[in-house]
C-alpha positions in Angstrom: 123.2 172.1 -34.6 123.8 169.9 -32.1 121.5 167.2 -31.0 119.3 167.3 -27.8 120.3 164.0 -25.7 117.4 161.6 -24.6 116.1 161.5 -20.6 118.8 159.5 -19.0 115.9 158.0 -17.0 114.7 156.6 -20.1 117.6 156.0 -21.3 118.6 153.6 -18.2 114.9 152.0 -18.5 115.2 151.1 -22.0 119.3 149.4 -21.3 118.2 147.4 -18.2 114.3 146.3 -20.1 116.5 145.3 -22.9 119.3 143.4 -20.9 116.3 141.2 -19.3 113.6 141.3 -22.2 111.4 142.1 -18.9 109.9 145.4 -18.1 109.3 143.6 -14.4 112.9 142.4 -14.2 114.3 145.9 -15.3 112.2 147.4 -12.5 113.1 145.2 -9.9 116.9 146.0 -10.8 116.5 149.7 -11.1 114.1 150.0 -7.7 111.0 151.2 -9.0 107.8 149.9 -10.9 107.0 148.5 -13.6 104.5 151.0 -14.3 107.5 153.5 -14.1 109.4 151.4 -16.3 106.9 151.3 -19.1 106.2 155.3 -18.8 110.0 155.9 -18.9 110.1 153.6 -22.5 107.2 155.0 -23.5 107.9 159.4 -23.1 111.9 157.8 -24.9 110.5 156.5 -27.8 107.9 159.6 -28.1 111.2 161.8 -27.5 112.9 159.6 -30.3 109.9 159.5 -32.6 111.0 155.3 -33.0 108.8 152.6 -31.7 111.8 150.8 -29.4 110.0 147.4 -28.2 107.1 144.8 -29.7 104.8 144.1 -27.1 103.0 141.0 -27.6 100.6 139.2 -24.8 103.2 138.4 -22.2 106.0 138.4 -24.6 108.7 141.5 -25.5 111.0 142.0 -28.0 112.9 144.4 -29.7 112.5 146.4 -33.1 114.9 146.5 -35.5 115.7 150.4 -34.6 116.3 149.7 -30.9 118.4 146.2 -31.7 120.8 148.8 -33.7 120.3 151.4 -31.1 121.0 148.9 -27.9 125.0 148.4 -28.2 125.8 152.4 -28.0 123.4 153.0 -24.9 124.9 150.0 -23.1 128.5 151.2 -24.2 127.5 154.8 -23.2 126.5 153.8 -19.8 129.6 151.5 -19.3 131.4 154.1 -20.1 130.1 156.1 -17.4 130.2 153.7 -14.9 133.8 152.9 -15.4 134.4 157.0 -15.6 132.5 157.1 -12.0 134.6 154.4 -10.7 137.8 155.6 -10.8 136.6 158.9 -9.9 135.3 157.5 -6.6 138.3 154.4 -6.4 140.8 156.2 -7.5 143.0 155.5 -4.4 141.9 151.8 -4.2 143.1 150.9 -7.9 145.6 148.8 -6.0 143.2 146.9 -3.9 140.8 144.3 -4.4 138.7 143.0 -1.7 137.0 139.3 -2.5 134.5 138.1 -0.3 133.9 134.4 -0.5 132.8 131.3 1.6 135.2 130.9 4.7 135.5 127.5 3.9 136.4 127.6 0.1 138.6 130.8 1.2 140.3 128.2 3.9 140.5 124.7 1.5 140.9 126.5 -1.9 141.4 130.0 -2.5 144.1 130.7 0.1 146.5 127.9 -0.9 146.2 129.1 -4.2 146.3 132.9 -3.7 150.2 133.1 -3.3 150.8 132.0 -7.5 148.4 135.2 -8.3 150.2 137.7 -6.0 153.6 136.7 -7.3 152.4 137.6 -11.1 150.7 140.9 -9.8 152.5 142.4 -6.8 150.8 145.9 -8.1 147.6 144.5 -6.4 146.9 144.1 -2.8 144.0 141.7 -2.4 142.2 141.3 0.9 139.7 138.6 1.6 136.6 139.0 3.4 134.4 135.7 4.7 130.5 135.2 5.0 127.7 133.7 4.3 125.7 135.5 2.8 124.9 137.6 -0.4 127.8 141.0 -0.3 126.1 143.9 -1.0 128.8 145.1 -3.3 128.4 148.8 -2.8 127.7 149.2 1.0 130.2 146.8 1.8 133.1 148.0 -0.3 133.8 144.8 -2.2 134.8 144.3 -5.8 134.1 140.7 -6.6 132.6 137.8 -5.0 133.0 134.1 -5.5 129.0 132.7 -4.6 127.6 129.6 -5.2 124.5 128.8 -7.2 123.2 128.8 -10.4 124.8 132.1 -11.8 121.6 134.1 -11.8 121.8 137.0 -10.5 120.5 140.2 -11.5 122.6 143.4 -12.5 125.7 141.3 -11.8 128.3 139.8 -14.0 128.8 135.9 -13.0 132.0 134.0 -14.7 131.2 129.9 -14.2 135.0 128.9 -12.1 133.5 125.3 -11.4 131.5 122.9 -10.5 131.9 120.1 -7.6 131.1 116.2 -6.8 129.7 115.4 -3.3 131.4 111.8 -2.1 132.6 110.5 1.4 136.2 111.6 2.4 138.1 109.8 5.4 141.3 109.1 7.3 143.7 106.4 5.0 144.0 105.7 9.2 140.1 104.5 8.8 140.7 102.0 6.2 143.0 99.7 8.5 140.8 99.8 11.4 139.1 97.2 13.1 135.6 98.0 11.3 135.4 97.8 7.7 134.8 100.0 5.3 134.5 98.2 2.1 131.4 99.0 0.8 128.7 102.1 1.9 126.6 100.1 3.8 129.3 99.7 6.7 128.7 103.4 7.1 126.5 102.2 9.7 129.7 101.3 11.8 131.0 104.1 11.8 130.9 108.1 12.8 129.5 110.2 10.2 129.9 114.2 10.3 127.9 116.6 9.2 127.9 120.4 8.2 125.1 122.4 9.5 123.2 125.1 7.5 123.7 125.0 3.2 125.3 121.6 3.3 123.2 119.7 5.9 121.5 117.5 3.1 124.5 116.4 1.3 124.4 112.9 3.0 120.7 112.4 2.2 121.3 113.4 -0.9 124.4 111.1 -1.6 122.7 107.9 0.3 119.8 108.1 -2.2 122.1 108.1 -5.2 123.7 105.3 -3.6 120.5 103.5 -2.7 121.0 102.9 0.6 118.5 104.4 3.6 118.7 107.7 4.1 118.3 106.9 7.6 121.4 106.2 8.1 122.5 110.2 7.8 120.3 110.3 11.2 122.5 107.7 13.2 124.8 109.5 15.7 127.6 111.3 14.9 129.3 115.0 15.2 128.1 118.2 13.6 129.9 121.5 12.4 128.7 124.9 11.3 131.4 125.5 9.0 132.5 123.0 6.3 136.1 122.9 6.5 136.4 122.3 9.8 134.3 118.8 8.9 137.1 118.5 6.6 139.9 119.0 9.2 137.7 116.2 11.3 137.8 114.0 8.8 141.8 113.9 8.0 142.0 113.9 12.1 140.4 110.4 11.7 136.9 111.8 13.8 134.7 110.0 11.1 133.4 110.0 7.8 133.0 113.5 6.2 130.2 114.2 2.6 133.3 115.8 0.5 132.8 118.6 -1.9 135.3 118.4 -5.3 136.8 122.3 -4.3 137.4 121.4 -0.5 138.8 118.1 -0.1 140.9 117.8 -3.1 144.3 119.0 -2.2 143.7 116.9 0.7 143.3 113.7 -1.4 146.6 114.6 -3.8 148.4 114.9 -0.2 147.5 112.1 0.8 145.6 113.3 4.2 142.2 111.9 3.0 140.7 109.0 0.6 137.9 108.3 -1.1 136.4 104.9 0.5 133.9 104.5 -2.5 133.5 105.0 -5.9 130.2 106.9 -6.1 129.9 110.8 -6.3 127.1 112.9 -6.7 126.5 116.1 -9.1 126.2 118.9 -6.9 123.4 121.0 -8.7 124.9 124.0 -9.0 129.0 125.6 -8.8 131.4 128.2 -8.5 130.9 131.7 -10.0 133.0 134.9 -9.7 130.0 137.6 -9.1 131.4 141.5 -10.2 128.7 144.5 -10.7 128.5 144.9 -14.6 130.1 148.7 -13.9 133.2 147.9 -12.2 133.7 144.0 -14.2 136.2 145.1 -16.4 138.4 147.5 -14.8 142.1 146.2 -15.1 142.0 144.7 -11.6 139.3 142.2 -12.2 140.0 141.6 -15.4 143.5 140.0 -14.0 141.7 138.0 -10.9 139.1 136.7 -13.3 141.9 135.2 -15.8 143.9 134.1 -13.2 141.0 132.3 -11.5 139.4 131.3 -14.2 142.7 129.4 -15.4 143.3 128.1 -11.6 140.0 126.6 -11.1 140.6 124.5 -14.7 144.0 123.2 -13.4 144.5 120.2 -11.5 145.8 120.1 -8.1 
């Protein structure tokens, strides 16, 4: 006699409460309530006759029944997902579309991106630039290279790296009349800035410094997008607040230096984003290790 399979509803609930140890977080993921999350758990186990979670105050946790139960649901629904996939991709197999920072794409990915297509000429990989969060299924991407703190829900997140913030200039600035010996003759000179996510870098680096931060107000020349602050720097424009992943091929090369010694930890890095269905089809697996390997290599 064969088995009757468990609501798939429930099912899903139980994988996604389980993933987060939070019926709130699990609901948020899954688009519906929590009260429908805790129904769903509740009809599975009363379908399964075993008691699947430990609900204490504000606190969850799993019985031994569903900790042995877990690993076949999740591999079930991979499974399924991956089946899915290359039911609906089966003509894209070849292609991988990464969307990414235009600036990172422009300083680091792109000069890069030629050693990965010469090991896998089977792919064809198109980039896509913005600035903000891909929807990964409305906007037909597979992976996404974000910044932040690597939380983010539903999604797989592999750390690439992590970056410095420092001042980057022209070698050209260095024998010019004004000095530039130590970080309080920024004053002298023409400081650029990059609008929007990376406007507070030179607050942030004159406090670590401990000089006034009001010397980030003084006037100088403002960009939206960070590499071009970059390209204005090695033009010899001013004084640019470099980041570790955009300024330093530049700095090997020999088109920018570093007037000072101090750098800042940026608070957060690098991540390659995937959805947890598509993470491990043959295709991303490759980018990933290739990535992950190229963002631990020197320039």
């Amino acid at each position: 006699m064969t088995s009757r399979l468990p609501s798939l509803n429930g099912l899903r609930a139980f994988e996604a409460a389980a993933r987060h140890m939070s019926f709130t977080v699990a609901a948020s993921e899954l688009n519906v309530t929590q009260t429908a999350i805790s129904h769903q758990i509740r009809r599975l186990e009363e379908e399964l006759g075993v008691r699947l979670f430990v609900r204490q105050n504000r606190s969850l946790s799993l019985t031994p029944e569903a900790a042995e139960y877990l690993p076949g649901v999740r591999a079930a629904f991979n499974d399924l997902r991956l089946a899915t996939d290359r039911l609906l991709r089966r003509d894209d197999d070849h292609v991988l579309t990464v969307s990414t920072l235009a600036s990172l794409a422009a300083k680091w990915l792109l000069p890069r991106l030629s050693a990965f297509q010469e090991t896998h000429s089977g792919i064809d990989v198109r980039i896509t630039t913005s600035t903000s969060l891909v929807d990964f299924q409305r906007d037909k991407v597979d992976a996404a290279i974000r910044y932040g703190r690597g939380q983010w829900p539903g999604l797989r997140a592999d750390w690439l790296m992590a970056d410095e913030l420092f001042p980057v200039c022209s070698p050209s600035l260095l024998d010019g009349t004004r000095p530039l010996k130590c970080p309080e003759d920024l004053r002298d000179h023409v400081l650029l800035h990059t609008s929007n996510a990376n406007s507070d870098d030179w607050r942030l680096w004159l406090t670590a410094a401990g000089l006034p931060t009001d010397i980030s107000k003084q006037p100088g020349v403002t960009f939206d997008l960070l590499f071009v602050t970059i390209q204005a720097a090695i033009d010899g424009i001013g004084i640019a607040m470099g980041r570790t992943s955009y300024v330093q091929d530049d700095i090997a090369k020999g088109r920018l230096v570093v007037p000072f010694k101090i750098a800042l930890p940026a608070d957060a890095g690098f991540y390659l984003v995937t959805p947890q269905g598509r993470a491990d089809s043959p295709k991303l697996s490759a980018f990933r290790s290739w990535l992950g390997a190229t963002a631990h290599t020197a320039p």
